[in-house]
C-alpha positions in Angstrom: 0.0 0.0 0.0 1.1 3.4 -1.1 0.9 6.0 1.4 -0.6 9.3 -0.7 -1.0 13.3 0.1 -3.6 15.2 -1.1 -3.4 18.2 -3.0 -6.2 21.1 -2.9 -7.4 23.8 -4.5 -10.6 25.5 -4.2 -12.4 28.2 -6.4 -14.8 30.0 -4.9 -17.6 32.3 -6.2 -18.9 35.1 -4.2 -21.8 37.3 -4.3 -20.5 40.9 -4.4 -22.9 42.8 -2.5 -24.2 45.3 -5.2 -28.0 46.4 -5.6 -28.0 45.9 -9.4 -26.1 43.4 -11.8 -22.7 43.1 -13.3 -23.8 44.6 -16.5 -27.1 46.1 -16.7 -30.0 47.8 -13.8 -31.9 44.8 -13.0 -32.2 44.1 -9.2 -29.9 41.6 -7.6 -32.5 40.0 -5.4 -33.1 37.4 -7.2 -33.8 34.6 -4.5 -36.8 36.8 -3.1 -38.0 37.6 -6.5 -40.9 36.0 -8.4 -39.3 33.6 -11.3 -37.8 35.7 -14.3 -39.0 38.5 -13.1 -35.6 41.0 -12.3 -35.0 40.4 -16.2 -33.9 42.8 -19.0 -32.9 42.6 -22.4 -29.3 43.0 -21.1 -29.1 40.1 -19.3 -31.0 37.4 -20.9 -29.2 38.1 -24.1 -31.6 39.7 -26.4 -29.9 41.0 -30.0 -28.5 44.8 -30.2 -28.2 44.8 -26.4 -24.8 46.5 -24.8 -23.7 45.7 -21.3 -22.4 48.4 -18.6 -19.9 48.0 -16.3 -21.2 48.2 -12.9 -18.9 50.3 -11.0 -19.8 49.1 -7.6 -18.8 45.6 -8.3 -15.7 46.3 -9.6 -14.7 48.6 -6.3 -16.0 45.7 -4.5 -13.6 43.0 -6.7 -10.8 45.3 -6.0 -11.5 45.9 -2.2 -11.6 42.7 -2.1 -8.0 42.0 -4.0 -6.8 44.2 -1.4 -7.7 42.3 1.1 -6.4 39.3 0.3 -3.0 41.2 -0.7 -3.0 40.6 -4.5 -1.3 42.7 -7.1 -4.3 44.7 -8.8 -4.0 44.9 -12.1 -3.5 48.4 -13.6 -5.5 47.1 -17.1 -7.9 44.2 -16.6 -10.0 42.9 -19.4 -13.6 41.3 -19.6 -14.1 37.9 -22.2 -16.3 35.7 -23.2 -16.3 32.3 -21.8 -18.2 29.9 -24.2 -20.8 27.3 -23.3 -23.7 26.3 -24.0 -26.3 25.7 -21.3 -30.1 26.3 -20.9 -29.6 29.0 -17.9 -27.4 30.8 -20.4 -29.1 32.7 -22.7 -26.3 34.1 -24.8 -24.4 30.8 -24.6 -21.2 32.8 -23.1 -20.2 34.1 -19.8 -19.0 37.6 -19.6 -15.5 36.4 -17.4 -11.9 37.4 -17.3 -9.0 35.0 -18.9 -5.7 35.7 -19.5 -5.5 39.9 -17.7 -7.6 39.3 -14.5 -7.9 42.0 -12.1 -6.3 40.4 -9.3 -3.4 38.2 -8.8 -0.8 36.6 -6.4 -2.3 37.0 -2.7 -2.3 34.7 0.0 -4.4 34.4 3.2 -3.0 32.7 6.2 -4.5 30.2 8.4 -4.7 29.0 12.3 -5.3 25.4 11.9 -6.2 22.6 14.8 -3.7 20.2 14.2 -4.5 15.5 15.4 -3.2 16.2 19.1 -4.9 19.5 19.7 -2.3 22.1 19.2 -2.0 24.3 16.4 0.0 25.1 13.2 0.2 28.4 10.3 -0.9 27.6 6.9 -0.2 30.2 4.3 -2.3 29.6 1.2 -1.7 31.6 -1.8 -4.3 33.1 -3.8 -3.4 33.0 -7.6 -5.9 34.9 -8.8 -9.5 36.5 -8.3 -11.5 37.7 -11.5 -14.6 39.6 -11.7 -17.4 37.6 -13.9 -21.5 37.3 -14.4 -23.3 34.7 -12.8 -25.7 32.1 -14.9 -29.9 31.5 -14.4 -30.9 28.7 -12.3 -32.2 25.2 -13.6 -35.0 23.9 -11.8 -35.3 20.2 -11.9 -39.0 18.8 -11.2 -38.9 14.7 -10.6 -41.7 12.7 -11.7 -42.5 9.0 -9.8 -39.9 7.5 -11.1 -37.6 10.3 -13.5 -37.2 13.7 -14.4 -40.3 14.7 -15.2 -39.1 18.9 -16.7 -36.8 21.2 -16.3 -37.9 25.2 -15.8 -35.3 28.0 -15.8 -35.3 31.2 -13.7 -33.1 33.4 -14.9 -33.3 36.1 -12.2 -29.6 35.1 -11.2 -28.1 35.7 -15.1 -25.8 38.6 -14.7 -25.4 39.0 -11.1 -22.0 39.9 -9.9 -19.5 37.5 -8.9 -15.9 37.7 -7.3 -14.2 34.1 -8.7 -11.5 33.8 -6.1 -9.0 30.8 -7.5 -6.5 29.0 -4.8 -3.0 27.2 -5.8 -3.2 23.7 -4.5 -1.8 24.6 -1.5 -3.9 22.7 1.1 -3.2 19.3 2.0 -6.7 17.6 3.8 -10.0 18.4 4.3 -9.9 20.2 7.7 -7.4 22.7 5.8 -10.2 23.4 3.1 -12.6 24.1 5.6 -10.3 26.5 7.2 -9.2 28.4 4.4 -13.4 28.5 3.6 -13.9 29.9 7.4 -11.3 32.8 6.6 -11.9 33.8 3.5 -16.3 33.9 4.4 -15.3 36.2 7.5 -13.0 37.7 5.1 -15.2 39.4 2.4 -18.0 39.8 5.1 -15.3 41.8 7.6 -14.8 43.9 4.0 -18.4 44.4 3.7 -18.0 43.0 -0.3 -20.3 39.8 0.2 -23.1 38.9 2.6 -21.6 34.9 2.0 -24.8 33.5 2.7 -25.3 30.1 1.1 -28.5 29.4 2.1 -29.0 31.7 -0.9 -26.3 30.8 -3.1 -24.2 33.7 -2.4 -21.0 31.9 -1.6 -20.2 28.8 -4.0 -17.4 26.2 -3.9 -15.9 23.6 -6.4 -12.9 21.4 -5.2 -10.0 20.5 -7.3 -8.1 17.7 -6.0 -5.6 15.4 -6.9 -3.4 12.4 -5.1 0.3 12.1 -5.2 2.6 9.7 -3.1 4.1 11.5 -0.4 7.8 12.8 -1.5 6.9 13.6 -4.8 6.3 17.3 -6.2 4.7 16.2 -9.2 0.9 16.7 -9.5 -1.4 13.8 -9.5 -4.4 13.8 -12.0 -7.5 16.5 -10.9 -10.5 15.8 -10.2 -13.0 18.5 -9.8 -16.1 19.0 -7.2 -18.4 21.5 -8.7 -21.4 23.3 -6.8 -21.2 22.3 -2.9 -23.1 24.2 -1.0 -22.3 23.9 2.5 -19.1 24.0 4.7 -19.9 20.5 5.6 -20.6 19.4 1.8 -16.6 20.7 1.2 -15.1 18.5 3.9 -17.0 15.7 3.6 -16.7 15.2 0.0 -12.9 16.0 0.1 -13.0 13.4 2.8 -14.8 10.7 0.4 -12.5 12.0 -2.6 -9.6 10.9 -0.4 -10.9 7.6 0.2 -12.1 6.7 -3.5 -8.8 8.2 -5.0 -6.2 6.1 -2.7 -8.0 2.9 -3.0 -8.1 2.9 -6.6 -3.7 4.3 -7.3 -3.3 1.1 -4.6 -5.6 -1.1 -7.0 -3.1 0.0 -10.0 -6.1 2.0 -11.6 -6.1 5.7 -13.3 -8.0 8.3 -11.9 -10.1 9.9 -14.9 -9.7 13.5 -15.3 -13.7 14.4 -14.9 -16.0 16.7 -13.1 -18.0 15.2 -10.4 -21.2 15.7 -8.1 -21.3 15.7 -4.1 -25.0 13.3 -3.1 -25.0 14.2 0.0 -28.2 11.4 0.6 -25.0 8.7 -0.4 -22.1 10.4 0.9 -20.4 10.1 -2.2 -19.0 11.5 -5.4 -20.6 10.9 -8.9 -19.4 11.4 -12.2 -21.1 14.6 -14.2 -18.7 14.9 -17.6 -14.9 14.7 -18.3 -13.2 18.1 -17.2 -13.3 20.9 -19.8 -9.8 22.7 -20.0 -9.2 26.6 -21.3 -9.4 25.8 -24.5 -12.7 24.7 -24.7 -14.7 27.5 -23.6 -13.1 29.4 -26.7 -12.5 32.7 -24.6 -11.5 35.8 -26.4 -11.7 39.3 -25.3 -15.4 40.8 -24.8 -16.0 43.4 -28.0 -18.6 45.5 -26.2 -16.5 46.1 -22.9 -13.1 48.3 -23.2 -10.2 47.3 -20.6 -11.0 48.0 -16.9 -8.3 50.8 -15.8 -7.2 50.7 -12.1 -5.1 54.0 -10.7 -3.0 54.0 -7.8 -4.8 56.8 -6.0 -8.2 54.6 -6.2 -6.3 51.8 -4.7 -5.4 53.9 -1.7 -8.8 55.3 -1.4 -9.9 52.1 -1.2 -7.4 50.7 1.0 -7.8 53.4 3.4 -12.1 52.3 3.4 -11.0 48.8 4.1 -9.5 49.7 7.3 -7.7 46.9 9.8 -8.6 43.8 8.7 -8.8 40.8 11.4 -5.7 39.0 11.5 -4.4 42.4 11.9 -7.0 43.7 14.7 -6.4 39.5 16.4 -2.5 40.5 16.8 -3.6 43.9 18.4 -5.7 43.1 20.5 -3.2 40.4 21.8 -0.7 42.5 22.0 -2.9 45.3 23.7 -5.1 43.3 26.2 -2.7 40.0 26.8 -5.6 37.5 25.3 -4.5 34.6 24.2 -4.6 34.0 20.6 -7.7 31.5 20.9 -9.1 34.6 22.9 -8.5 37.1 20.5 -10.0 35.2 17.8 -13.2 34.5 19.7 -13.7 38.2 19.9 -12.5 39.0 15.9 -14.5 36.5 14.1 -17.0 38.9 13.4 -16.2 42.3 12.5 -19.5 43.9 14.5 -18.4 41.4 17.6 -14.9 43.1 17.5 -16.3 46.8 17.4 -18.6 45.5 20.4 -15.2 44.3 22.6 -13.6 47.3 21.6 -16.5 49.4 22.7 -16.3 47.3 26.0 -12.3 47.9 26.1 -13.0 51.8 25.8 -15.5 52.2 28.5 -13.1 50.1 31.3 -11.0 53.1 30.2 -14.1 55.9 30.7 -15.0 54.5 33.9 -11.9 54.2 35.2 -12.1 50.2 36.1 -9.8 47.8 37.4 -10.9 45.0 35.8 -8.6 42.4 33.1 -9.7 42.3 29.2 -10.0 38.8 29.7 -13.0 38.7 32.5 -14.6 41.0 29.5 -14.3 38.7 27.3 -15.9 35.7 29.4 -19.0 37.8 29.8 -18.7 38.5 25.6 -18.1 35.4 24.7 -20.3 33.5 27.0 -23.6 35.0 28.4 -23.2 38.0 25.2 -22.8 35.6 22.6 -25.7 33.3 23.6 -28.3 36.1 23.8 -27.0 37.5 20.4 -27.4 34.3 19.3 -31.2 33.6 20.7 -31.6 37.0 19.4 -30.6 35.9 16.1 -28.3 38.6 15.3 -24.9 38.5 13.3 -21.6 39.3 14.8 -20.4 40.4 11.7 -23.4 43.5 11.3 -23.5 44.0 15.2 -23.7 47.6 16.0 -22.6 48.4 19.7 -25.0 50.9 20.1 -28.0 48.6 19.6 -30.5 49.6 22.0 -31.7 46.0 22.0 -28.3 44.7 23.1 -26.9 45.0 27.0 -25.1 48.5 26.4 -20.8 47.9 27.0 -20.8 50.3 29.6 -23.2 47.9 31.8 -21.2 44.3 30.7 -17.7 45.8 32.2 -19.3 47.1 35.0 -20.8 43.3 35.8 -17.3 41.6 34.8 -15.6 44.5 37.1 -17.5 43.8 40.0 -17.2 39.5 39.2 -13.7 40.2 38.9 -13.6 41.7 42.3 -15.1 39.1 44.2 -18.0 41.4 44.7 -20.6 39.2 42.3 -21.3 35.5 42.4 -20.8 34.0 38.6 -24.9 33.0 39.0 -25.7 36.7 40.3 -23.7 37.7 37.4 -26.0 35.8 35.4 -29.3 37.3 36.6 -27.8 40.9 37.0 -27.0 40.3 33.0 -30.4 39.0 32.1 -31.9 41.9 33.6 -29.7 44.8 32.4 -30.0 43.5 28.8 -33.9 43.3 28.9 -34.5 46.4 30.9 -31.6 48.5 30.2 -31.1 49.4 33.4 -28.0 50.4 35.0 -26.3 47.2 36.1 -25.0 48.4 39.7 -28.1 49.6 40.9 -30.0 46.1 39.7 -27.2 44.8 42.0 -28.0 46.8 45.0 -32.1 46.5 44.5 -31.8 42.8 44.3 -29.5 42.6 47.7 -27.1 40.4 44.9 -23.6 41.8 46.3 -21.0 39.5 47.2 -20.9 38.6 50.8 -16.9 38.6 51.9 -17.3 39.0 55.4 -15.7 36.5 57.1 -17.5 36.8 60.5 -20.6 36.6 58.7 -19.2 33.9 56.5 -18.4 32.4 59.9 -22.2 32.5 61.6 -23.6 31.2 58.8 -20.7 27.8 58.5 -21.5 27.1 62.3 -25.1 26.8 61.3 -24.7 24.8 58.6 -22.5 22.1 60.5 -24.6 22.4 63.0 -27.4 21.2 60.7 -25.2 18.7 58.8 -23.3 16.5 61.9 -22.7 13.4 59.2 -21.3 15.7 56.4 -19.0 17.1 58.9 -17.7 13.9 60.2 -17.4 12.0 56.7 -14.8 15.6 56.1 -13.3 15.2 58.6 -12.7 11.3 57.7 -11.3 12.2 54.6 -14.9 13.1 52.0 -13.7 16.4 50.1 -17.4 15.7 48.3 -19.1 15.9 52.1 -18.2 19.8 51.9 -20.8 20.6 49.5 -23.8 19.6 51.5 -22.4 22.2 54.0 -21.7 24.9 51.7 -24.7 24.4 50.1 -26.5 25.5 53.6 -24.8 28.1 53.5 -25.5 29.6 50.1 -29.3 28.7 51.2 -28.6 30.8 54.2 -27.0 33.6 52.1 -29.7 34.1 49.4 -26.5 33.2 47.1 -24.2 36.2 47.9 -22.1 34.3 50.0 -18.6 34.0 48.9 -17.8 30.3 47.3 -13.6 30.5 48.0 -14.6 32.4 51.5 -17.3 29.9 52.4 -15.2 27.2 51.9 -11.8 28.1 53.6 -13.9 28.9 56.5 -15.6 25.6 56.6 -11.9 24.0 56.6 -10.7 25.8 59.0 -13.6 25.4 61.4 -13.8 21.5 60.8 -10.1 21.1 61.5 
């Protein structure tokens, strides 16, 4: 048995987020709209039509260049890729070929490695090209066969950003991450929503086996139109499996395009690969060369803003988090603006209290609300009155911090402030929730609660850590909860000694 590695690639089409199509005004909302309804002349190919370059897309394509730190192209052009298909009304796609408008980036990548530590990935970019998106086939089964086939082509002409990987990755869980990235990537840019519920984001796999040592590509195979996260590993996963057992069985792997059935968990043959040559590109007659200066480029770099690898480094270097921590906290660009509006009012109100007792209260009892609330952390707005307001979360992890708050009076002092709004310190004093320290108090209340629990008590003193919790439960009873655990506790020790 040979031992193989896999190579990957992955070309991914994205949405750009634009209110009207790549070429003409028809309305981009095509998965809400009626069938062949946001149609034109333009985009469903009728004679004499011209197309327009729409602007917005092509800021968006190079925004998004940026961010992925490719060389922009100072002349791009538009072709024609030609095919014919029944959700293609002019039988070509208006693409780019040979002068694409970005090239030669690279995004990096945190990856979880077999015994839980992890490792940096860099996978370069080679190229992202701005192109039109095709109509939609709808396939209506009879009992036992494919009973018609209808066509909406709402989705003809809608922009899309055609972002192309080397075969850089190496298994499915690096895939998936280099998917994660890139999603929160174009979302953190504001150039895609991503969505693929609605087709917004799209993935084919290109894959190919080789044994390990060697540098010399295997034959590719390509995985076209998976729609999920899940659909990308697991049919890289299967790929993996039906590609090694067949090299060990001495066969060839045929160079075709395949389909994911998720029902079988498999792979199935579509048609043999098409190569460059057959879509018969040349460059689009009716478009002239897209022209990229450098002072647009800086405008747009300078809209962009930090982007989140560089905002994860900060705010480890700025608040000590840990690098897991930081990226809790920067996987949405909305959740980062939220932390950072937390960060500044510690500073306003003059707190003593660590970034990272923040962050516990953001990434636990913040995030689950958000998440019951079904809001994104990439849109979050800080100021959202429907949101527990910064200024209140630090002043509930300052006063947790301090040993002044119980973690479940923490809890109910959240709930509260984020429904009513209401200034967190004085929900604290009105429900009688502060923090009992005292240790003479402490003290009353333990000699109560052995008093009440003789067995507990003696099976302690015989050696049963668990027989404490009878006791300190007593005393928690006693205290209405705002007893202090660690004070409680050491006091019970020291009294049972």
């Amino acid at each position: 048995m040979i031992e193989f590695e896999p190579v990957i690639g992955l070309e991914i089409h994205t949405q750009l987020k634009t209110g009207t199509k790549m070429f003409c005004p028809c309305k981009t909302s095509a998965s809400e709209a009626p069938a062949n309804t946001s149609i034109c002349p333009v985009c469903t190919g009728q004679p004499g039509t011209l197309p327009v370059p729409n602007m917005k897309a092509v800021r968006l394509g190079v925004a998004a260049g940026l961010a992925l730190g490719c060389e922009i192209r100072e002349v791009s052009i538009f072709a024609r890729k030609n095919y014919f298909y029944p959700d293609l009304p002019k039988a070509y796609q208006i693409s780019q070929f040979d002068k694409p408008l970005c090239e030669a980036g690279s995004v990096e990548l945190d990856i979880k490695d077999a015994k839980g530590g992890t490792y940096t990935k860099t996978v370069r970019v080679h190229r992202a090209h701005l192109e039109e998106d095709a109509g939609k086939s709808l396939h209506a089964l009879g009992s036992t066969q494919l009973d018609h086939t209808l066509v909406d082509f709402n989705r003809c002409g809608v922009p899309l950003l055609e972002i192309v990987s080397e075969p850089d990755m190496n298994s499915a869980d690096e895939a998936y991450a280099y998917l994660i990235e890139l999603k929160k990537l174009m979302q953190w840019i504001g150039v895609s929503n991503c969505d693929m519920e609605k087709g917004e984001l799209r993935c084919d796999v290109n894959i190919s086996l080789r044994p390990k040592g060697e540098t010399r590509l295997g034959r590719k195979v390509e995985i076209k139109n998976l729609n999920s996260f899940k659909a990308v590993k697991d049919a890289i996963a299967h790929e993996i499996v039906r590609q090694t057992a067949a090299l060990n069985l001495g066969e060839t792997i045929a160079q075709d395009t395949r389909l994911w059935n998720e029902k079988e968990q498999k792979t199935v043959s579509m048609r043999s690969k098409e190569l460059a040559h057959d879509y018969r590109y040349f460059p689009e007659p009716d478009l002239a060369p897209l022209r990229i200066t450098a002072a647009f480029k800086e405008a747009l770099k300078q809209e962009i803003g930090e982007l989140p690898k560089a905002r994860k480094n900060r705010f480890k270097t700025e608040y000590g988090l840990s690098s897991y921590d930081a990226g809790v906290v920067t996987a949405g660009k909305g959740l980062s603006a939220y932390f950072s509006a937390c960060m500044a009012e510690v500073l306003t109100l003059k707190l003593n209290v660590p970034a990272k007792s923040v962050l516990n209260l953001v990434s636990s009892e913040f995030l689950a609300r958000l998440n019951g609330l079904k809001k994104d952390s990439v849109t979050l707005d800080p100021g959202d009155k429907d949101l527990i307001s910064p200024a209140n979360l630090v002043i509930i992890a300052a006063l947790t911090a301090a040993g002044k708050l119980s973690a479940s009076a923490a809890k109910t002092v959240f709930a509260k402030a984020w429904e009513t709004g209401r200034d967190a310190q004085a929900l604290v004093n009105e429900l009688g929730l502060s923090q009992v320290s005292d240790t003479g108090l402490i003290r009353e209340w333990a000699l109560e609660a052995i008093a009440a629990n003789p067995k507990a008590a003696e099976d302690f003193r015989n050696g049963n850590e668990k027989a404490l919790g009878p006791i300190v439960g007593v005393i928690m009873k006693k205290s209405k909860g705002t007893a202090n655990p660690a004070a409680a506790n050491s006091v019970i020790r020291e009294l049972l000694k």
